[in-house]
N, C-alpha and C positions, 0 to 999 in steps of 0.2 A: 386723494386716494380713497377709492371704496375700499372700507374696513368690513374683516369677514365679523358677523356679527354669532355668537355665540349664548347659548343658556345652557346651563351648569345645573345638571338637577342627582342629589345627590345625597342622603341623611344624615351623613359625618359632618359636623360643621368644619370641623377643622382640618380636612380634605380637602372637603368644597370650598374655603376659603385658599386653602394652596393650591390649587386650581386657580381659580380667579385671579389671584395674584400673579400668578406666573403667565398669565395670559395676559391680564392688564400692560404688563412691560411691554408687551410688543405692538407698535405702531400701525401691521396691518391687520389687527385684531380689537374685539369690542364687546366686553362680556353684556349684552343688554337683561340678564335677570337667573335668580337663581330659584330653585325649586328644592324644598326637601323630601317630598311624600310625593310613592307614583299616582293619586288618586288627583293629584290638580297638574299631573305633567302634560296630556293631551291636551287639555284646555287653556292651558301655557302656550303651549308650541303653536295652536289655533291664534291666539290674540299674540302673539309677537313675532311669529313670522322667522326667527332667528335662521340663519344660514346653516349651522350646525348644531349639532346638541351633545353635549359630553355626558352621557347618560349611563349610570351605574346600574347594574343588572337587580340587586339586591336592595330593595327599595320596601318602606311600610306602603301596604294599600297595593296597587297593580306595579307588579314587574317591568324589570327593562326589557324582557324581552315580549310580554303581551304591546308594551307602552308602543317597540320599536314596528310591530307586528299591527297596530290600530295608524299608527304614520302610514305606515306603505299600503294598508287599505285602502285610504283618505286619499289615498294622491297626494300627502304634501308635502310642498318642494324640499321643507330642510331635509340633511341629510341627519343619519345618525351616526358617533360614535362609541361602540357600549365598551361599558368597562368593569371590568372585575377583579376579586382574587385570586382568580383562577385562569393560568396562562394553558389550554391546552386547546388541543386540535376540537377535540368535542366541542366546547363552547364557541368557539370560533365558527362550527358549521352550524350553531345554534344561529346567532347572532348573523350570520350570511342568510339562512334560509328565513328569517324573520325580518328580513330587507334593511339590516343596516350597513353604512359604507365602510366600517372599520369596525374593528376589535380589539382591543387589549390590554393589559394587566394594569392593576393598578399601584405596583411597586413601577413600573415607568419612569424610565429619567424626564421632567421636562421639558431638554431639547427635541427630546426623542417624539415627546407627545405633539409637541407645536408642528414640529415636521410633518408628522399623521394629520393635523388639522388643516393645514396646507394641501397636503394631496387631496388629502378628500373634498375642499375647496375649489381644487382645481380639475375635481370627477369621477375622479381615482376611487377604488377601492383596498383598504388596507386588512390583511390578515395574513397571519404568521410573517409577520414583518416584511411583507412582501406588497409593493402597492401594482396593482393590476388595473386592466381595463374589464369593462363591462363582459365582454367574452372573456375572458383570460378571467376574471372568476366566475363565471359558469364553468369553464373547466375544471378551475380547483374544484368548485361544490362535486362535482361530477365527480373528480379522484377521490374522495375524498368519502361521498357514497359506497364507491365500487370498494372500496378500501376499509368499511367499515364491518365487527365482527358479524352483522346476519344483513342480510337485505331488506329493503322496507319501501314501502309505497305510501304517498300519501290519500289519506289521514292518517295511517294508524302507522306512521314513522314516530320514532322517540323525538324528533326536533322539531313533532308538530305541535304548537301552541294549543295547550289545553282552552276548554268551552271553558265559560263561565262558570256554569252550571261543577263543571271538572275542577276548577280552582276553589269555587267550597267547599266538596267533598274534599278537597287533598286539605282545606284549610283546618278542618275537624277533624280530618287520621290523625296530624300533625299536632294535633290535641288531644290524640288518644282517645276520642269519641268511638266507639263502637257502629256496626252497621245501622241498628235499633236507633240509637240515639242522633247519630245523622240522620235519617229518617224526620226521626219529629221534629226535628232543630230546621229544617230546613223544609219540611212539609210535602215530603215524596213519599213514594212507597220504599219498600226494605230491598226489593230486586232493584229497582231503579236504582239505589244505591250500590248495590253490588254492579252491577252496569257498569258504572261510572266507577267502580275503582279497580274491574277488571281492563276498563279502558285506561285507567291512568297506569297503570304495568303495564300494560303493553305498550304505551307509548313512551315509559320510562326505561323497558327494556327490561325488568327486575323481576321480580320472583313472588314477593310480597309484598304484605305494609311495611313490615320494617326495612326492610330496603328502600321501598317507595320515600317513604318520611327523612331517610339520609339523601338520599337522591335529591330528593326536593332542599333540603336545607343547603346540602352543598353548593350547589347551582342556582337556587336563589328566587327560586318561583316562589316559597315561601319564607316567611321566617318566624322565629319561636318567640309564644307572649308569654310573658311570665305569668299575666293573671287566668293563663289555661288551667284547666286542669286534666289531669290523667284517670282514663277509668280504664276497665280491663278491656283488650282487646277482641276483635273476632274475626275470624277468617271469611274469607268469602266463598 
């Protein structure tokens, strides 16, 4: 029997070991390797090839959804499943339009989740508990747009994967840096930064930094270091 082969990349150890665990039990399954931090998961997925990847959105270093988003550049064959704390529609069209084959929560029963592993194994796409084909999600994506509070094109939609360049500036709001002080931290001019965090609002749909900064926390493109520090604010 070809066993579906699986990597687990994930910064909770004791998640990512009930994972593992619950998937070792099953005979047409095979966890070949686990990952904690997104900054070694592409070069993971490069040298081991795994068939699927059970991939947490909220990762130290690059995200699940840039991580799933640099896969489906590459052309490479595994597929993805992201996962999160957050079971809603939004993150689910996130996680579609950043080319993964599934989505969802990580309270998960799982039977529930081996089943997901399965479909997606066998082509399928899973979101909102629903396993689809390849058309049959472009349609969702499609409802699911029209159906959204404003209309948006890409690039400058909210589900569109921030630049690089975008994820440091958000990394330093998120530390309370100032427009001034990103500047020299990262060796731009002071408009260039405002650029780039007028673009990060409009692709986050939000109003300001302070909204930007929960936005981002909530959903998991960044997350908070303790050894940050906070300086006063400035608008842009």
């Amino acid at each position: 029997m070809n066993k579906t082969t699986l990597l687990v990349i994930d910064d909770h150890p004791l998640f990512r070991q009930g994972v593992v665990d619950a998937v070792s039990m099953e005979t047409d399954m095979e966890v070949v390797g686990q990952v904690s931090t997104g900054d070694d998961a592409v070069e993971r997925i490069r040298s081991i090839k795994p068939a699927i990847v059970l991939l947490d959105v909220n990762l130290p270093g690059m995200n699940g959804q840039q991580i799933t988003h640099q896969v489906t550049a590459e052309k490479l064959r595994t597929r993805i499943v992201l996962m999160s704390g957050y079971d809603d529609v939004e993150q689910s069209l996130h996680a579609a339009l950043a080319g993964a084959a599934a989505y969802c929560a990580k309270d998960i029963e799982p039977k529930t989740l081996l089943s997901i592993i399965r479909q997606v194994a066998q082509g399928k796409y899973v979101f909102g508990a629903n396993a689809m084909t390849r058309r049959d999600l472009q349609r969702w994506i499609e409802e699911q747009i029209e159906a959204a509070p404003r209309p948006y094109s890409e690039p400058g939609s909210p589900y569109h994967p921030l630049s690089n360049r975008e994820m440091q500036v958000l990394e330093c709001v998120v530390r309370g840096l100032s427009n001034k002080e990103v500047a020299a931290l990262l060796g731009i001019s002071h408009q260039t930064v405002k650029n780039h965090v007028t673009s990060i609002l409009r692709k986050f749909s939000v109003e300001d930094r302070t909204q930007a900064v929960v936005y981002a926390l909530k959903h998991g493109w960044v997350r908070l270091k303790t050894s940050g520090r906070t300086s006063e604010g400035q608008s842009i």
